[in-house]
Residue, then its C-alpha position, 0 to 999 in steps of 0.5 A: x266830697x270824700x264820703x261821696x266818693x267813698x260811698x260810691x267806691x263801696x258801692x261799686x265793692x259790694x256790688x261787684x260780684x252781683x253785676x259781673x254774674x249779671x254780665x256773664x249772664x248777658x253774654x252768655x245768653x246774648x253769644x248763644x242766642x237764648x232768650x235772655x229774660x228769665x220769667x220769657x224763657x220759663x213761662x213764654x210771657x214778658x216781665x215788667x223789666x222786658x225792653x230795659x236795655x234797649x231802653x236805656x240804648x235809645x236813650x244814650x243815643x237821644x231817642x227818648x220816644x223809643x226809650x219810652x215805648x221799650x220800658x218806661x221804667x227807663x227813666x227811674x233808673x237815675x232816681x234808683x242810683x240816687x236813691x241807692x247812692x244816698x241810702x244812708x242819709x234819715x230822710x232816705x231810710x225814712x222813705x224806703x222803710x215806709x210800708x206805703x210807699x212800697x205798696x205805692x211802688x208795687x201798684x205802679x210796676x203792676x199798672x205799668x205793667x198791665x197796661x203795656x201788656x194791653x196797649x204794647x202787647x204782643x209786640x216787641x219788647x212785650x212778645x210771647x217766646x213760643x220756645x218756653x220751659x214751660x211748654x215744653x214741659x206741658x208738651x211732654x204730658x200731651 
């Protein structure tokens, strides 16, 4: 019980500094209306994490269906912190340092990925930002 719980205190430690840029992050750009994605803000299409936090919003309130169509990576995340938590244990270093199992992990966020573009695509979270870098950019050579 003491290791668990000195585990998560560390991890909460090291992590710290990380989640707090993170927060200001979201505070920032949610308080001054800027488009809070970045792969959104520079190239105007949405990442394969767009829709996260409204997921994880439906599913503290029970809205499993809205969770799903916002990000169906929603429901790794307890398996993530699990993972995360656990990192030191053989079995999970084993797993995590296996080269197919990333490759595995890789091709289901790009097949997720794909195919909400496809059926979710351009509707929200998955909508395109108009007022992106990168036309601006390419504005500015017309």
């Amino acid at each position: 019980m003491k290791k668990g719980i000195l585990n998560l205190t560390n991890f909460l430690f090291k992590y710290n500094i990380p989640l707090c840029l993170l927060g200001l992050y979201a505070l920032l750009t949610h308080t001054f209306g800027i488009q809070n994605c970045i792969l959104k803000l520079l190239i105007g299409y949405p990442c394969p994490g767009c829709g996260m936090t409204r997921a994880v919003i439906s599913l503290v309130q029970f809205d499993f269906i809205a969770a799903f169509h916002y990000n169906p990576f929603v429901y790794a995340i307890p398996w993530i912190g699990l993972f995360i938590f656990f990192k030191d244990q053989p079995i999970i270093k084993k797993i995590l340092n296996n080269f197919w199992f990333s490759i595995f992990l890789i091709a289901i966020v790009l097949v997720v990925y794909i195919l909400r573009l496809i059926y979710v695509y351009p509707n929200c979270p998955m909508d395109y930002n108009a007022h992106n870098v990168l036309s601006f950019i390419l504005s500015l050579f017309q």
